[in-house]
matplotlib code that plots the C-alpha trace (Angstrom):
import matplotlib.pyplot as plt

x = [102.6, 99.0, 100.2, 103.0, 100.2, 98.1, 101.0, 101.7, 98.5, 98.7, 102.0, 100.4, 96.9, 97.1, 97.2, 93.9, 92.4, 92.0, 95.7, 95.8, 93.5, 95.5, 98.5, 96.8, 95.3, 98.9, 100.4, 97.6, 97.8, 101.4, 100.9, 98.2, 100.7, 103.8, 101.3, 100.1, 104.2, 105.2, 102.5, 102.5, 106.2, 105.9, 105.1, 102.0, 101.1, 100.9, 104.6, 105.7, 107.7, 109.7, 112.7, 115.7, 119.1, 120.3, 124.6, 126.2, 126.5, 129.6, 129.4, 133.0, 131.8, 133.4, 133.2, 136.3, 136.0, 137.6, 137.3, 134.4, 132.3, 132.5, 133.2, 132.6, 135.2, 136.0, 137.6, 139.1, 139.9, 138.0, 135.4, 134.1, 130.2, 128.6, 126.7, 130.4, 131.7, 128.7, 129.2, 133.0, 133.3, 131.8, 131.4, 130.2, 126.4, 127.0, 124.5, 121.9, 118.5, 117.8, 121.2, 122.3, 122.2, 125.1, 128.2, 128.5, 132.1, 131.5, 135.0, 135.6, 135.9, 133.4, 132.9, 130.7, 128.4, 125.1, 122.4, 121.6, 125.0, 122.8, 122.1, 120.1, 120.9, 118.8, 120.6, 118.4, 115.1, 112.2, 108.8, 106.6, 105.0, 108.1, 110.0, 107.3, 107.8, 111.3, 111.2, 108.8, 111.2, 114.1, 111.4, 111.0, 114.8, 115.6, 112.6, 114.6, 118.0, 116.4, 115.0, 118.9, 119.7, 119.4, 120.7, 119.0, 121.4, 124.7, 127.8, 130.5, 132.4, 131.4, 134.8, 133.4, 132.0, 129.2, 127.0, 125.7, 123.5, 122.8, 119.4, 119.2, 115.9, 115.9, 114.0, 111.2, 108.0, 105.6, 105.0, 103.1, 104.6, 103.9, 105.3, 107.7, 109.0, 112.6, 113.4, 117.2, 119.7, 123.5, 124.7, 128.2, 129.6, 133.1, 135.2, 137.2, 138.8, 135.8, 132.9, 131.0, 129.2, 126.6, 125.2, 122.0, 121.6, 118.4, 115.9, 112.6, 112.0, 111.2, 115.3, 115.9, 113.6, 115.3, 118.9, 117.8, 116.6, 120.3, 121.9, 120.1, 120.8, 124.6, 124.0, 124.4, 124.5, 127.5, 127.4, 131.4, 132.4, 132.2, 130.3, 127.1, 127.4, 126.8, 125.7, 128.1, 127.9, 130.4, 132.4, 133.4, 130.7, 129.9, 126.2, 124.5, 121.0, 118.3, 115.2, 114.8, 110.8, 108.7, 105.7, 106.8, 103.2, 102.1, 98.6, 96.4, 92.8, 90.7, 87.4, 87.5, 89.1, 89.4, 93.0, 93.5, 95.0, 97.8, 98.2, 98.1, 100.7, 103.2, 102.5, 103.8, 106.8, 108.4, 107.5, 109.4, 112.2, 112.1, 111.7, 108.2, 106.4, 102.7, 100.3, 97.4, 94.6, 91.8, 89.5, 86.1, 85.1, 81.8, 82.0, 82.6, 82.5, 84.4, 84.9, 82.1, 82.0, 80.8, 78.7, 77.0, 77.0, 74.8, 77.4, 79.6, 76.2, 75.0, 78.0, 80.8, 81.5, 80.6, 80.4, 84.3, 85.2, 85.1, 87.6, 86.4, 87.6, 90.0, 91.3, 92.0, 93.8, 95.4, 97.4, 97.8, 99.4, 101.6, 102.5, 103.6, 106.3, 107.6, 107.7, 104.7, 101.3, 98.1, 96.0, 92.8, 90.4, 86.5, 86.5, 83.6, 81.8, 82.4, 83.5, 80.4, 77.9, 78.0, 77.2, 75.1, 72.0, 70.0, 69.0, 65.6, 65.0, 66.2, 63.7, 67.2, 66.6, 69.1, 72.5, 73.7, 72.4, 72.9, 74.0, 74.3, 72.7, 73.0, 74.6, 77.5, 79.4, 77.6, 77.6, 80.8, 84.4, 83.9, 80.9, 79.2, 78.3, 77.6, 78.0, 77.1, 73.8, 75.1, 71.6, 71.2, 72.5, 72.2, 75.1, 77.2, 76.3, 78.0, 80.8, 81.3, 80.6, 82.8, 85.8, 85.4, 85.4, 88.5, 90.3, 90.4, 91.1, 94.1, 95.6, 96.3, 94.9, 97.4, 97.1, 93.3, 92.1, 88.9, 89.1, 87.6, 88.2, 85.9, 83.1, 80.4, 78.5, 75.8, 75.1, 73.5, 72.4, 69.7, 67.8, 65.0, 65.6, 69.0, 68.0, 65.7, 68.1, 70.9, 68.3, 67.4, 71.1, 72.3, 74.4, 74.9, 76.6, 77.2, 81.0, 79.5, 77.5, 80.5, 82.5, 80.0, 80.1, 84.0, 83.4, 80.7, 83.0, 85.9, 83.5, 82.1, 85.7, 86.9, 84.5, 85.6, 88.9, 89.2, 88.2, 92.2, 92.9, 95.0, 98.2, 97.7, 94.1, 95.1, 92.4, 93.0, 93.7, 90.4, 88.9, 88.0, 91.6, 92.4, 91.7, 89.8, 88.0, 90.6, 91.2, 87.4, 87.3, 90.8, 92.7, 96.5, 97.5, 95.1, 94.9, 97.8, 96.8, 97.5, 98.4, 97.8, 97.8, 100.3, 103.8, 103.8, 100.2, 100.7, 98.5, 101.0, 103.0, 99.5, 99.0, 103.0, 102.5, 98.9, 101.5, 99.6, 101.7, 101.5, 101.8, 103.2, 101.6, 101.9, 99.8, 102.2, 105.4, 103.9, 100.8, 101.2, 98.2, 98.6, 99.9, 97.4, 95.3, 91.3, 89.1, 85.6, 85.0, 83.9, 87.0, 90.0, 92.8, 92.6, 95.6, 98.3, 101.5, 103.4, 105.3, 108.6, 111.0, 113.3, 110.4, 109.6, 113.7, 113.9, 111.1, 112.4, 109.2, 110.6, 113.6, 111.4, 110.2, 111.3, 114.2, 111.8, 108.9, 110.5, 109.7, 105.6, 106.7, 106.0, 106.8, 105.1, 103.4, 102.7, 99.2, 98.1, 94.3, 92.9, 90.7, 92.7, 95.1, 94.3, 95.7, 98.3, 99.4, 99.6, 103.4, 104.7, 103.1, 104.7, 108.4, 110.6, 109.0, 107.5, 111.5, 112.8, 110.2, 111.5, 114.7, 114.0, 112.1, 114.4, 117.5, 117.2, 120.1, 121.0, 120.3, 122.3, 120.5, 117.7, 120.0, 120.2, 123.6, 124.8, 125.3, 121.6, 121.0, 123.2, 121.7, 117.9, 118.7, 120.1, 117.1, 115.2, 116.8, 116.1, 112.2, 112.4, 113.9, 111.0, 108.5, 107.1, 106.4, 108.2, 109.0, 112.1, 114.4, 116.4, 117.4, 119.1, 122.3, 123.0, 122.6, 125.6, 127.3, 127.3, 127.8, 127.3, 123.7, 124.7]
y = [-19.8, -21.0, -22.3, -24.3, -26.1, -26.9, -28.5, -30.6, -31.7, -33.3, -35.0, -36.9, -37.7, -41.1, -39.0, -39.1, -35.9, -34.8, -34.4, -32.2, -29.7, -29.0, -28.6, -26.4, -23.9, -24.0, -22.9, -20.1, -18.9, -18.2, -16.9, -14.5, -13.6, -12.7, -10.4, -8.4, -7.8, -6.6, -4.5, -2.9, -2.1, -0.6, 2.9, 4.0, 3.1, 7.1, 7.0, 4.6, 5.6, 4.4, 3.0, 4.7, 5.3, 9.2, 9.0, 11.0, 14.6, 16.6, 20.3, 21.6, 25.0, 27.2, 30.9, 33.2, 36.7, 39.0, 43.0, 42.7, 40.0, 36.2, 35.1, 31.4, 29.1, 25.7, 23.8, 20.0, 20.0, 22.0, 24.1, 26.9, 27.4, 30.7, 31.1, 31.0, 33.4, 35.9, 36.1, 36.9, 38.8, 42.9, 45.5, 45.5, 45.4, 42.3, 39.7, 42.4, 43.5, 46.4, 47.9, 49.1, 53.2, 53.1, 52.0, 48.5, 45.9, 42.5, 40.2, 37.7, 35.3, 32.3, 29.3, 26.4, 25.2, 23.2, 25.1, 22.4, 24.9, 28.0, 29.1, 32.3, 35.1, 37.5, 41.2, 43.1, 42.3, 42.6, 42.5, 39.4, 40.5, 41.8, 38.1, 35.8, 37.9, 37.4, 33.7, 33.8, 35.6, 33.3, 31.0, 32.4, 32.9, 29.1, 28.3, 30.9, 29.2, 26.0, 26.3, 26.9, 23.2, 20.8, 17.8, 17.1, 15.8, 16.5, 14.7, 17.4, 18.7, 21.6, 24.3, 26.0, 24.5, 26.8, 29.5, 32.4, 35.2, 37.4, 39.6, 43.0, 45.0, 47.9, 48.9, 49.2, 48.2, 48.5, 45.4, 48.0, 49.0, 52.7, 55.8, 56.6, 53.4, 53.2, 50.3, 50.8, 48.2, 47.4, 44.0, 42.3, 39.0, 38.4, 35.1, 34.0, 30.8, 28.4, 30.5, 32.2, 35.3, 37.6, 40.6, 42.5, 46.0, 47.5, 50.0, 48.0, 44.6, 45.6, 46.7, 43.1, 41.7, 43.6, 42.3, 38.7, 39.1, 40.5, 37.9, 35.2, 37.0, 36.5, 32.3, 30.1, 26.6, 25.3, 21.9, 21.2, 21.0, 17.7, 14.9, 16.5, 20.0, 22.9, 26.3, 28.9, 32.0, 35.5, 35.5, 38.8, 41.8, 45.3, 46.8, 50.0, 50.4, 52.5, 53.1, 56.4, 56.4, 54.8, 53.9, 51.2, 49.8, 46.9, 47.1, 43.6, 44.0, 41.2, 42.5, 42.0, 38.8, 36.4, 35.0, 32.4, 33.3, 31.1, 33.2, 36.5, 34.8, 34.5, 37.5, 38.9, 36.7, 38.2, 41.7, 40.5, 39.5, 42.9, 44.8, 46.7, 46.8, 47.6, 45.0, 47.6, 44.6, 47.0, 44.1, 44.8, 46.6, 47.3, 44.0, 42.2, 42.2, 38.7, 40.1, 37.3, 40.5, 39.0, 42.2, 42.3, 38.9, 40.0, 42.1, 38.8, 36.9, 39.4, 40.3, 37.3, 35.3, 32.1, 31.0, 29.3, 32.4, 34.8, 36.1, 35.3, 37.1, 34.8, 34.9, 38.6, 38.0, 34.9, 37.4, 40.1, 38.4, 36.5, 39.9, 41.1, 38.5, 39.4, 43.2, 44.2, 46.0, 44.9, 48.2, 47.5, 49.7, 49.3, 52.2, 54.5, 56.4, 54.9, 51.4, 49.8, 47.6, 43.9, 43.6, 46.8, 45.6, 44.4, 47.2, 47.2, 43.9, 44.3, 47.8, 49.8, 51.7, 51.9, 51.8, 52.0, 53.6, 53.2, 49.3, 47.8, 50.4, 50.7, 51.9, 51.7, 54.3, 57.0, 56.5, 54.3, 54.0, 50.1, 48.1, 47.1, 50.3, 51.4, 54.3, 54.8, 56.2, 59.9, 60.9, 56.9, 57.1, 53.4, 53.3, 55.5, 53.3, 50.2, 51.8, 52.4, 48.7, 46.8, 49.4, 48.5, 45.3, 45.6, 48.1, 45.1, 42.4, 44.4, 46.0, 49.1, 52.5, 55.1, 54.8, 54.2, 54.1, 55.5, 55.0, 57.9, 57.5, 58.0, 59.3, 59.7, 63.2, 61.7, 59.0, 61.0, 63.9, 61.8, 61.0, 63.8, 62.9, 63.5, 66.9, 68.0, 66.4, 69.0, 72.0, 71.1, 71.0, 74.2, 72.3, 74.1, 71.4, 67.8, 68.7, 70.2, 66.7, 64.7, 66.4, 66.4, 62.3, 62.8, 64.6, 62.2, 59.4, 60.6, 61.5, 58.0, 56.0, 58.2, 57.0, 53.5, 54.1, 54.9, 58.3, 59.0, 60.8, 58.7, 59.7, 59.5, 59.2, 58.2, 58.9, 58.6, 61.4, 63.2, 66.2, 66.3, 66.5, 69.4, 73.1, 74.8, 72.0, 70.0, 72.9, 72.9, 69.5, 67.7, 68.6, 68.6, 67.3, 64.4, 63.4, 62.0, 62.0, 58.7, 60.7, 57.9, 60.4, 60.4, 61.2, 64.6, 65.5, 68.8, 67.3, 65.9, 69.5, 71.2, 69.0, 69.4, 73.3, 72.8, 71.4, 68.2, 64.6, 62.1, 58.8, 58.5, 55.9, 57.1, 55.4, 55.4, 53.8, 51.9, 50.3, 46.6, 45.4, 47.5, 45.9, 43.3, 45.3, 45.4, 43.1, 44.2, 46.1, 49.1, 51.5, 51.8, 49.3, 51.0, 52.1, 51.2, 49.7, 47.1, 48.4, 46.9, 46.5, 48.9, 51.5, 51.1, 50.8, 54.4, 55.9, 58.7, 61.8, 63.0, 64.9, 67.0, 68.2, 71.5, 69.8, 71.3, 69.8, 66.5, 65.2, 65.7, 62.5, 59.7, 57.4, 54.9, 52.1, 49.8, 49.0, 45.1, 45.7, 42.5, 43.1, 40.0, 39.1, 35.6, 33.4, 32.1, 35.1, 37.4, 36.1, 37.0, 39.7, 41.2, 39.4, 41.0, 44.8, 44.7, 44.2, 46.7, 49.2, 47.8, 49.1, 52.3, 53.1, 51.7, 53.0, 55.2, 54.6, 57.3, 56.1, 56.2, 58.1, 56.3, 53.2, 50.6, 50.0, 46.2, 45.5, 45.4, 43.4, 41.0, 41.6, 41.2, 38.2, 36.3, 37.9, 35.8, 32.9, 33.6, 34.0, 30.9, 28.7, 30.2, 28.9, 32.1, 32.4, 35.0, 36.1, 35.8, 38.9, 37.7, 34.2, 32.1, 32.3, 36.0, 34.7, 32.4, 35.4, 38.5, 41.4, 39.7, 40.3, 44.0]
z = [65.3, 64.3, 61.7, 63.0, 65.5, 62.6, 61.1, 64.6, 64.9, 61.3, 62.0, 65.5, 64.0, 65.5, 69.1, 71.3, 70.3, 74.1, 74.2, 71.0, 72.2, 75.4, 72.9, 70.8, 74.1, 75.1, 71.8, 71.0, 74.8, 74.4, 70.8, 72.5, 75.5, 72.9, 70.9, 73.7, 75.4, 71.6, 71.2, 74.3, 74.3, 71.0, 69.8, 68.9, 65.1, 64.2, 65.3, 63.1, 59.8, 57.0, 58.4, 57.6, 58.6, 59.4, 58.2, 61.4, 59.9, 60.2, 59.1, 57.9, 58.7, 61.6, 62.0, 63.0, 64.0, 61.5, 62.6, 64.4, 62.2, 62.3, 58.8, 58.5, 57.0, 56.2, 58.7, 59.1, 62.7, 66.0, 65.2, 66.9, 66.4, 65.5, 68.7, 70.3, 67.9, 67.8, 71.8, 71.7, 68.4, 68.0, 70.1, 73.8, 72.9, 70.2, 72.4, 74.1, 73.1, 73.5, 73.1, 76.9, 77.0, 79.8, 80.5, 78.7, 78.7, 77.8, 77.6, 75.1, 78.6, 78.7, 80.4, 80.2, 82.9, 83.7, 83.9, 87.3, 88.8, 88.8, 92.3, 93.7, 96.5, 97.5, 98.7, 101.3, 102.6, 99.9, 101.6, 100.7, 98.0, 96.1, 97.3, 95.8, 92.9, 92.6, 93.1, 89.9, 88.0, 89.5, 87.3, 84.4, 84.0, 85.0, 82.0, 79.4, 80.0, 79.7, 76.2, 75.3, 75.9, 72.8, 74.7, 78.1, 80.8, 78.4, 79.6, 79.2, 82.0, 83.2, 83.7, 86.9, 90.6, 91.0, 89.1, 91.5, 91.1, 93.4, 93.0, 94.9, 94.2, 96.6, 99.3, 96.8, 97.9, 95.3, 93.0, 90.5, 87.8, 86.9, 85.1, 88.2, 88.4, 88.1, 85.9, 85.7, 86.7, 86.8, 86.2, 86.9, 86.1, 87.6, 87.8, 90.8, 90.2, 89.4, 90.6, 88.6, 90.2, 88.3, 90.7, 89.4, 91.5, 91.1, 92.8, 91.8, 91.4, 87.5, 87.2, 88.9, 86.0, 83.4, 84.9, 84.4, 80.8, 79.5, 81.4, 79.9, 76.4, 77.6, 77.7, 74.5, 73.8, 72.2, 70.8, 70.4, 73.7, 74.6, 72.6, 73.4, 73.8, 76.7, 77.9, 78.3, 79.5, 78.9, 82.2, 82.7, 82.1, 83.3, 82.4, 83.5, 82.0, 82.4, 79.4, 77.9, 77.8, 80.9, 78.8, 76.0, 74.6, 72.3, 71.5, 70.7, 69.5, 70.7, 69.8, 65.9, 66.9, 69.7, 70.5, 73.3, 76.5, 75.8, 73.0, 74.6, 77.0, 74.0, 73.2, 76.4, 76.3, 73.6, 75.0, 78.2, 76.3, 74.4, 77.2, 76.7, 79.2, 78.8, 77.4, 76.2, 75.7, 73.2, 75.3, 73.3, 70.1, 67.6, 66.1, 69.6, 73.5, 74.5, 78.5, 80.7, 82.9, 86.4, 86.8, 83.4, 82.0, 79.4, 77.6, 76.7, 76.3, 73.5, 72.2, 72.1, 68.8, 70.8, 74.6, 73.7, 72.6, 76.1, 78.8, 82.4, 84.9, 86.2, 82.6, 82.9, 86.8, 85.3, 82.3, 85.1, 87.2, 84.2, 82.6, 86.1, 86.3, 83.4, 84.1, 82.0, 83.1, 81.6, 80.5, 79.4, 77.3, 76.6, 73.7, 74.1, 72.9, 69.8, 68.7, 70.7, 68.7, 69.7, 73.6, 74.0, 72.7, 75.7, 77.2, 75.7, 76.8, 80.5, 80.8, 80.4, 77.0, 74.0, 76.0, 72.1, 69.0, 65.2, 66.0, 62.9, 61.3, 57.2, 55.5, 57.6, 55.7, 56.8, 61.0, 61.3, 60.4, 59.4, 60.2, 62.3, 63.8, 67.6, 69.2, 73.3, 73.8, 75.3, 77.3, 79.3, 82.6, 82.8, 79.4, 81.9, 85.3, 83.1, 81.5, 84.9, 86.2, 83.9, 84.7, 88.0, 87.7, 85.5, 88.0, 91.1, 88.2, 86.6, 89.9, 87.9, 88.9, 88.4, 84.4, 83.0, 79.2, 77.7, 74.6, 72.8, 68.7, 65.9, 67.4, 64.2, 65.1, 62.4, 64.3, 67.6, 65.2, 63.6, 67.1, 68.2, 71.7, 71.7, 70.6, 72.5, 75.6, 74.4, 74.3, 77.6, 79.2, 76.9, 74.9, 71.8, 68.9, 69.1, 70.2, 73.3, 73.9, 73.0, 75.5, 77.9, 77.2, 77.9, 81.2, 82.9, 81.7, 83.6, 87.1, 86.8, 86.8, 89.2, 91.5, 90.8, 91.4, 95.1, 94.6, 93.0, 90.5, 88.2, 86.6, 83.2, 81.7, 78.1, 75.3, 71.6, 69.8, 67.8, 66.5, 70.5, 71.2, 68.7, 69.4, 70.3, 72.2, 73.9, 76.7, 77.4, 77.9, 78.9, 81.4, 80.7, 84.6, 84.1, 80.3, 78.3, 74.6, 72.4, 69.1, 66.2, 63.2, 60.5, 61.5, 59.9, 60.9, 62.9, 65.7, 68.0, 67.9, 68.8, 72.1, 72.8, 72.4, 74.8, 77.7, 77.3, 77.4, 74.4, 73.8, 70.0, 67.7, 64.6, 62.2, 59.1, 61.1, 64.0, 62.7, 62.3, 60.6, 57.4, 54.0, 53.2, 51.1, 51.8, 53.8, 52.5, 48.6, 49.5, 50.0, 50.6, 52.2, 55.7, 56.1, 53.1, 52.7, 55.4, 58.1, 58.0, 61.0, 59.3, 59.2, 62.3, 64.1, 61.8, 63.4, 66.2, 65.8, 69.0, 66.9, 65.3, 68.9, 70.7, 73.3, 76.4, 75.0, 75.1, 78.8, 77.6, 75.4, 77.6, 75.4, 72.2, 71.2, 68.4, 67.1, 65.7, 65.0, 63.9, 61.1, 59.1, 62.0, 62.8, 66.1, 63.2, 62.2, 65.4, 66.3, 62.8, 62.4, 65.5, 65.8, 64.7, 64.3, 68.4, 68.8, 66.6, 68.4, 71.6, 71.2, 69.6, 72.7, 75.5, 74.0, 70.9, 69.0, 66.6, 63.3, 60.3, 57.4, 56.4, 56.2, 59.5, 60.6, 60.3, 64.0, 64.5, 61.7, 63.3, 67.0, 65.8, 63.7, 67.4, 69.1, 67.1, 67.6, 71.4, 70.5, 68.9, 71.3, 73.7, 71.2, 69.5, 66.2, 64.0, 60.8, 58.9, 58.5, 55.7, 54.0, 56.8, 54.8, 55.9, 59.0, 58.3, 56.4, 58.0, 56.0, 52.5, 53.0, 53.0]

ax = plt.figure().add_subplot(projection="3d")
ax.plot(x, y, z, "-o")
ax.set_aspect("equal")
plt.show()
């Protein structure tokens, strides 16, 4: 354009020059305007690529069911897509995970809907607390289904008028969960004409929570009906489903490192979708303490990574209350005696004494497990006074009282026997060996929360299992009505028998099946790898200790949990490295399907591999089970 108003005013040089500079103002004003309406209609440079032009693409593949598999052929006319074929084609548990333990139909019947057609009804009258509840989870589910659609505002025609479902949790009124809390439901879908009704029955709003999860794992997207594509959903289904163990754990460790709350929120939705239920946040450790306690700020201020790098407390009622949605507790443990270095320093400073010895102490090998070191000064009151503090604080934060954890590993008897003081203390008080002191430590511990804790006795006070824990000390200082036992030996260590025999209730987390942070050889040179080879998800879905359990010692089993400590676990990693072995423990602990051998049966192959898919669409990272193609091939894998 510039150039074109040089060129004018050439051709009318004989024009008073007055009259060519209006022309020219004119021209480069509208030259200006036209640059500024392209340029702000247009994408942002970043956006821009190399132009070129995607040819429509046609797959030829379609997937029959042939005796109970989809095989996928070649096909010139109407396809039907896997999804569709994996919903319709199998036995009745062919979409859900975990596998239902009851009575379980699901048709081959389908229809397609928009997910705008869903509409909620609440059976009996839920008090306000279990209501707002509910219309989170009515949420969550709406969000679930959502992440299903690959086409926004598709134009097919939906083959029903109106999507119901009807919620009915009880006359429950607690919106805890705890170990009592039944976390069964039924579910029924039935079709009358074009409305479609789904009924979850349940006695808790956690059975309602469950309900909602299978039923979204009965909803697919289709992309051949229509132009665009559509959710469907099975149309006729019966389920009655109950877990066989009421404590299903994930562990995270956030003291060797420090993972976002957004992360520890994806975390938590895959364990929703999975059906565990308790978060078990190992909050601090030796080498950290990222919790900005509101009581003690100086624990995060000595003892987080960085001030970016911290939990506040609204952080810790902001997952609570997220987890609870979702049907999960959050338990949180400060380990003590041991496992506390970084954050325990100050008491010098503040006119408290050590509230930790041997911190950092050299070399390491000789008063630690790994460094850095730090073990909890046993004779400062003030070290019991904010154990106390911070559980407290925790306590109100979490909402969970009837199940509290102390910690209690790797105690290093070197560390306190090298202190004169600590000596002469125990002479003082008659306590004959460093045992004696540790479970004196244990004792104190337990008086001091239960003053934090409304003066109640909780249900389960879990501690890790130790030398503490094995005879002939763990009857002189555990008490088998109070103290459930985290056993996180070997699987054919003959402690867990020895607290089953003592009448005391376990928690399985057997370090050689369920640990998930072993396989990546060593992280310092001194040593060992810590603790061997990976845990696949076929090791850990084969895993059942509880058969080689006397039958009548089976209700001390309260149930398992799997272990991430994140020594080399980075934010990254942490999805893959849990999805898909949290799921395979998921179902092995809700419903404990007999194995084959030491083989794993092709139907849950084929059920993990969509469970995936699902944890995909809701945006978590996993890892893959196989080559996609077995995905595509069922059975050729094999």
């Amino acid at each position: 354009m510039l150039l074109i108003s040089i060129w004018f005013a050439r051709m009318v040089g004989g024009v008073p020059s007055g009259w060519i500079r209006r022309v020219l103002f004119f021209l480069v004003l509208i030259t200006g305007v036209l640059l500024i309406a392209m340029f702000a209609n247009s994408p942002p440079l970043s956006s821009f690529q190399p132009f070129t032009v995607r040819r429509p693409f046609r797959s030829p593949w379609s997937w029959v069911c042939n005796e109970g598999r989809c095989e996928r052929r070649a096909v010139r006319s109407s396809r039907t897509t896997q999804a569709t074929c994996a919903a319709t084609c199998g036995g009745n548990t062919r979409l859900i995970w975990p596998s239902p333990t009851g009575k379980t139909f699901l048709s081959k019947d389908h229809v397609a809907f928009h997910i705008q057609q869903i509409d909620f009804g609440i059976i009996d009258s839920p008090d306000q607390e279990v209501s707002n509840l509910l219309e989170k989870a009515k949420e969550v589910f709406l969000g679930n289904v959502r992440s299903l659609i690959k086409i926004p505002n598709a134009k097919a025609r939906s083959t029903i008028d109106n999507f119901v479902i009807y919620l009915s949790p009880g006359d429950s009124k607690d919106m805890k969960l705890s170990l009592n809390t039944d976390e069964s439901y039924k579910l029924k879908i039935s079709l009358s004409g074009k409305l479609l009704e789904a009924k979850i029955t349940a006695k808790s709003y956690y059975g309602v929570r469950h309900g909602l999860e299978t039923l979204s794992q009965m909803i697919w997207w289709d992309e051949t009906v229509g132009k665009q594509g559509m959710l469907r959903v099975l149309s006729h289904v019966t389920i009655d489903d109950k877990p066989k163990f009421p404590y299903r754990g994930l562990l995270i460790d956030t003291g060797r490192q420090y993972f976002s709350i957004d992360e520890l929120k994806r975390v938590i939705d895959g364990m929703s979708a999975s059906k565990l239920n308790t978060f078990h946040w190992h909050l601090t450790d030796s080498q950290s303490f990222p919790f900005d306690s509101a009581i003690f700020p100086e624990m995060a201020r000595w003892g987080a990574y960085s001030g970016e790098q911290v939990y506040t407390p609204e952080d810790v009622r902001d997952l609570v209350h997220y987890a609870r949605i979702r049907g999960i507790r959050i338990l949180i443990e400060i380990d003590s005696p041991a496992h506390a270095g970084a954050g325990w320093q100050w008491g010098p400073e503040h006119g408290l004494g050590e509230l930790s010895l041997c911190v950092d102490q050299m070399p390491w090998a000789s008063y630690c497990g790994e460094p850095n070191c730090g073990q909890i000064n046993p004779i400062n009151e003030h070290s019991y006074r904010i154990i106390q503090g911070l559980y407290k604080e925790l306590l109100d934060l979490t909402e969970i009282r009837d199940i509290i954890h102390l910690g209690g590993d790797e105690v290093n008897l070197d560390c306190w026997a090298q202190y004169s003081n600590i000596t002469a203390a125990m002479q003082a008080q008659n306590i004959t060996d460093h045992y004696a002191l540790w479970g004196d430590f244990e004792m104190k511990l337990l008086l001091s929360i239960l003053k934090v804790n409304q003066e109640k006795i909780p249900q389960a006070v879990i501690i890790w299992s130790s030398p503490l824990t094995k005879k002939p000390h763990i009857t002189t200082y555990f008490d088998s009505k109070v103290h459930v036992i985290q056993s996180w030996g070997g699987s054919n260590w003959q402690e867990t028998q020895d607290l089953l025999d003592d009448g005391f209730r376990v928690i399985l987390s057997h370090v050689d099946k369920w640990y998930f942070d072993c396989g990546f050889g060593k992280w310092r040179e001194t040593g060992d790898p810590a603790c061997g080879e990976y845990r696949t998800w076929q090791t850990v879905y084969n895993h059942r200790p509880w058969q080689e359990y006397p039958q009548k010692q089976l209700n001390l089993i309260l149930g398992g949990e799997a272990a991430i400590w994140s020594e080399q676990v980075g934010q990254m990693s942490l999805g893959p490295r849990l999805w898909p072995r949290a799921s395979a423990l998921a179902e092995r602990l809700w419903s404990d399907l007999p194995e084959n051998g030491f083989s794993v049966e092709e139907n849950v192959y084929t059920r993990l591999s969509t469970h995936m898919d699902i944890l995909t669409a809701r945006g978590l990272k996993i890892e893959a089970m196989w080559p996609h193609w077995c995905s595509q091939n069922p059975g050729k894998c094999l």
